[in-house]
N, C-alpha and C positions, 0 to 999 in steps of 0.2 A: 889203470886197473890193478895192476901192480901182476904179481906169479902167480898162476892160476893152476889150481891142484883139479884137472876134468877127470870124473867119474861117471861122465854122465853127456848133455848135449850141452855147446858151448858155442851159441849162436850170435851172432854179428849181423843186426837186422838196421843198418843204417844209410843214410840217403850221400851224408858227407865221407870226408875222407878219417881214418880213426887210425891212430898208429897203436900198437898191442907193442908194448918194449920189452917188457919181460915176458919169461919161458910159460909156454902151458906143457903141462905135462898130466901124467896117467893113464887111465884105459879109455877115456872119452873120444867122441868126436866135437869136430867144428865143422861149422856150417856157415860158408859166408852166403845170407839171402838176401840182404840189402841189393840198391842198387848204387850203393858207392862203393869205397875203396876201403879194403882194410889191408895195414901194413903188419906182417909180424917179421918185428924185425932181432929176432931171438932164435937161439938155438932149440926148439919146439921138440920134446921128445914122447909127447901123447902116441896111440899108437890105436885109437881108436879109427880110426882113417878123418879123411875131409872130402864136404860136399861142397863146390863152388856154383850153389843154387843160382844168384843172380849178382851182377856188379862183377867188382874185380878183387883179387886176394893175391896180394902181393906177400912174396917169400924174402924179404929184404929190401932195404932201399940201396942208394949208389950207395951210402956211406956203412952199409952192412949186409955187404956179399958176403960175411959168414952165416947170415941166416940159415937154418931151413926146417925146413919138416923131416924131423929122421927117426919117428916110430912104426917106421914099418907101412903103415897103415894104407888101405889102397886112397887113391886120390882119383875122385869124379868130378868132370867139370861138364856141366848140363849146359846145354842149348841156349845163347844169348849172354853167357859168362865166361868171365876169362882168367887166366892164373898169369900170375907173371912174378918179376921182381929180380932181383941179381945172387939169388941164395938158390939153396940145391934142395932136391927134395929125394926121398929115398921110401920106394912104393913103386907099388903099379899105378898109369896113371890111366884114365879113361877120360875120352875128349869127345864130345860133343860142340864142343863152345871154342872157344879162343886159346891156345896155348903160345904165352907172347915169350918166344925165345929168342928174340931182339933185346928184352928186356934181360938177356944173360941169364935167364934162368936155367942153373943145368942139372942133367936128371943123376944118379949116384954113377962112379963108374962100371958097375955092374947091371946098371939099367941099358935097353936100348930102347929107343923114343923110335915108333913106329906111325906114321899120319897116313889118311886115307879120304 
């Protein structure tokens, strides 16, 4: 898809696995509602927040733990979805769903990652 200027909603409605390589950036949100996997494996500086509706949304793969999401923006992960990846994210995060920190995903060092 190549750099993605979001102003707006930036939705990821797929069943396969889709890799996003380059940066999104601006005031927009993303929304993974698919139930497959989207990889952003780019330094992501949108700051509209992200919803992890349904599937999984990965912050990096193994060969890009510099990934992450770092506009700020808060991060929802809804009921039956899951976030994962080897990159960092910098937000509030809200979890309903899966939070895969197996998958090295780490939160900013100013965050603290609280489960319940």
């Amino acid at each position: 898809m190549g750099r993605v200027d979001n102003d707006g909603v930036l939705a990821f409605n797929r069943a396969d696995r889709y890799v996003q390589a380059d940066e999104i950036n601006g005031t927009g949100q993303v929304v993974q509602q698919g139930g497959g996997t989207t990889v952003l494996n780019a330094f992501n500086t949108y700051s509209g927040g992200t919803t992890v509706a349904a599937g999984t949304l990965a912050v990096g793969d193994a060969s890009h733990a510099d990934a992450a999401i770092d506009g700020g923006g808060a991060v929802a992960i809804q009921r039956g979805a899951t976030l994962g990846g080897y990159g960092s994210v910098r937000g509030n995060v809200s979890n309903a769903g899966t939070l895969a920190v197996a998958d090295a995903l780490c939160a900013s060092p100013t965050r603290t990652v609280r489960a319940s």
